[in-house]
C-alpha positions as YAML, in Angstrom:
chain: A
units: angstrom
residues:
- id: 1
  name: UNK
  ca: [100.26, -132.30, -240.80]
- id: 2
  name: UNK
  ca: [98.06, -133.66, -243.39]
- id: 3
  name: UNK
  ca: [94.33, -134.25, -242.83]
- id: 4
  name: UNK
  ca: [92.28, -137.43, -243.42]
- id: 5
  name: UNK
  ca: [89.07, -138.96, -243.28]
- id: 6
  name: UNK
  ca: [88.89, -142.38, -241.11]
- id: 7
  name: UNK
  ca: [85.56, -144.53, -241.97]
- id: 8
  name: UNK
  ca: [84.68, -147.30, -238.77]
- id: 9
  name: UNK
  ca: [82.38, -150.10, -238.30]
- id: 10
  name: UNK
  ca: [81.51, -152.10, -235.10]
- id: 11
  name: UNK
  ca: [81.15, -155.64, -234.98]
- id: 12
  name: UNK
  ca: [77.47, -157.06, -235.32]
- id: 13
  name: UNK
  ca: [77.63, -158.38, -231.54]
- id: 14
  name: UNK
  ca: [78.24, -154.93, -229.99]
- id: 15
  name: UNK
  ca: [76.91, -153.76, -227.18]
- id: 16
  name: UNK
  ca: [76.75, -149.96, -228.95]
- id: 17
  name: UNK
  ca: [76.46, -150.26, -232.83]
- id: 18
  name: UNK
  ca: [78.71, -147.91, -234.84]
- id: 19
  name: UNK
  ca: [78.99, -146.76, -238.03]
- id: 20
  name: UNK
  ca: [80.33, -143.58, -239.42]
- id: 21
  name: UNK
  ca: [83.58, -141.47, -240.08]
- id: 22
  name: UNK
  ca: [85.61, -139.02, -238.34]
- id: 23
  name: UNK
  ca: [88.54, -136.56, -238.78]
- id: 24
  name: UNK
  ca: [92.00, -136.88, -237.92]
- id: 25
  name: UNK
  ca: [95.76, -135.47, -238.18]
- id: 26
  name: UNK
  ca: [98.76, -137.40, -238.96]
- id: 27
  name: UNK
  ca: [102.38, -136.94, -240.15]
- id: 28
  name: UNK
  ca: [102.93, -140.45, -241.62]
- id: 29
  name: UNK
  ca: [102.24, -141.73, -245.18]
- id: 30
  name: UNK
  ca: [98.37, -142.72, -246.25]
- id: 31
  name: UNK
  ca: [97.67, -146.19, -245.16]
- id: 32
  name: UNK
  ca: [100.95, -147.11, -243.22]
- id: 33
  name: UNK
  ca: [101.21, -148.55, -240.02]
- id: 34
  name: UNK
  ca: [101.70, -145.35, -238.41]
- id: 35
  name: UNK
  ca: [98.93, -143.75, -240.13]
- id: 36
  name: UNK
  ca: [96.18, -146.25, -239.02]
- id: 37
  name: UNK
  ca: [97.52, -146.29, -235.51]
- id: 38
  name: UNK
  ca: [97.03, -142.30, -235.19]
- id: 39
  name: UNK
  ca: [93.65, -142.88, -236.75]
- id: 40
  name: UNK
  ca: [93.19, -145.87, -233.97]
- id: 41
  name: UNK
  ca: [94.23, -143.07, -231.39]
- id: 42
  name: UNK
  ca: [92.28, -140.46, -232.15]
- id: 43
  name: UNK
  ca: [88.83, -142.72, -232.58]
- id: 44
  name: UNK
  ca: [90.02, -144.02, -228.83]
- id: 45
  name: UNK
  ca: [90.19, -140.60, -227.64]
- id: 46
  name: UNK
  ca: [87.04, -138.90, -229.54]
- id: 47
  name: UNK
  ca: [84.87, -142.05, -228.25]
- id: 48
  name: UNK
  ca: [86.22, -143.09, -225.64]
- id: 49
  name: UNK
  ca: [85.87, -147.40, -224.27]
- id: 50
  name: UNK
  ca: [82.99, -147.67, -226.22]
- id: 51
  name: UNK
  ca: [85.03, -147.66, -229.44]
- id: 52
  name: UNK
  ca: [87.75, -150.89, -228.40]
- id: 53
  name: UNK
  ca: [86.36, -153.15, -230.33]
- id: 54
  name: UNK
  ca: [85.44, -151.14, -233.49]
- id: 55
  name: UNK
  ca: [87.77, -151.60, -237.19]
- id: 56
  name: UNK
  ca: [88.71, -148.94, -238.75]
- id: 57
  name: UNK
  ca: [87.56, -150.09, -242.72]
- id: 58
  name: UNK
  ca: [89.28, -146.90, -244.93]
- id: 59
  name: UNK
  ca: [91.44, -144.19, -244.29]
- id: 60
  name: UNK
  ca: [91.32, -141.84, -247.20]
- id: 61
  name: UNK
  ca: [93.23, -137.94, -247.37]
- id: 62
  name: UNK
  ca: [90.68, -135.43, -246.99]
- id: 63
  name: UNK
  ca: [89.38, -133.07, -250.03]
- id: 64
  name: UNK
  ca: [87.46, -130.07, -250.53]
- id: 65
  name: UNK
  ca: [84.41, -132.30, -251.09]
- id: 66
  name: UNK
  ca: [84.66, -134.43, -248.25]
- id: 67
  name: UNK
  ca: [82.25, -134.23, -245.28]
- id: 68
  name: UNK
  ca: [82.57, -135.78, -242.03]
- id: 69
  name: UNK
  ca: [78.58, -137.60, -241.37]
- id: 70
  name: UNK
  ca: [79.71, -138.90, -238.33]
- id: 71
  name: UNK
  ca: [76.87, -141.71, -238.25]
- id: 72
  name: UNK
  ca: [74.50, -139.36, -240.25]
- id: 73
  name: UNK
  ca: [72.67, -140.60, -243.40]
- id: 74
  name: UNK
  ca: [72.58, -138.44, -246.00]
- id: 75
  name: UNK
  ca: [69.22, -137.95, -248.35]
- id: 76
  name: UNK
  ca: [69.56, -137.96, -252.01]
- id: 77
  name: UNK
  ca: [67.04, -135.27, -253.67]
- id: 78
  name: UNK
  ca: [68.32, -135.70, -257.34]
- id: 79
  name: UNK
  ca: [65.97, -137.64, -259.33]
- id: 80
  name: UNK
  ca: [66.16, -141.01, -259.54]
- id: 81
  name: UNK
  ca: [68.67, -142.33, -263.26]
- id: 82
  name: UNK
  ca: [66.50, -143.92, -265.57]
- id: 83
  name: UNK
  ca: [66.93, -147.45, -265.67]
- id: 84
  name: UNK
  ca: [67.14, -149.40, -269.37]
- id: 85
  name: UNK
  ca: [64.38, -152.05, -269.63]
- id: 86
  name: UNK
  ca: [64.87, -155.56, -270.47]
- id: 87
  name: UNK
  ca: [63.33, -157.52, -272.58]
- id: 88
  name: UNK
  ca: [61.38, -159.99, -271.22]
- id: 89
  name: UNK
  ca: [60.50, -162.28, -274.28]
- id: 90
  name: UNK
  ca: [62.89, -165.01, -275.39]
- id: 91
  name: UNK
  ca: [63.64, -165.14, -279.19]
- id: 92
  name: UNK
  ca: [65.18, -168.85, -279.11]
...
């Protein structure tokens, strides 16, 4: 069984606002039917009634690098890019 990394999102109306990704098993291809139902399945059972009305957005295969947040935001410590400035005077 391959692992992947399922992202949801709630509707704006919800009763309980979600946002975030989870982890899940599944023997069929990367964005097939089958996959996304098994990814449907497994948000059902890890959330329980609660999650009926969410969409799952993206289902991608899990790497090395990926985390699971699971609603978390994540800070950003590396300093900010600089940024090229504009000119601001027409030459017309």
């Amino acid at each position: 069984m391959t692992t992947y990394l399922a992202h949801y999102q709630s509707p704006a109306a919800a009763d309980v606002h979600g946002v975030g990704s989870f982890e899940f098993e599944s023997d069929a291809r990367a964005g097939s039917k089958e996959n996304l139902h098994d990814a449907r399945m497994k948000m059902l059972e890890t959330f329980g009634k609660d999650a009926a009305s969410w969409q799952i957005k993206s289902v991608e295969r899990k790497t090395a690098k990926s985390e699971v947040l699971d609603g978390q935001l994540q800070l950003d410590f590396r300093p900010a890019k600089k940024r090229r400035k504009r000119r601001t005077k027409e030459y017309w």
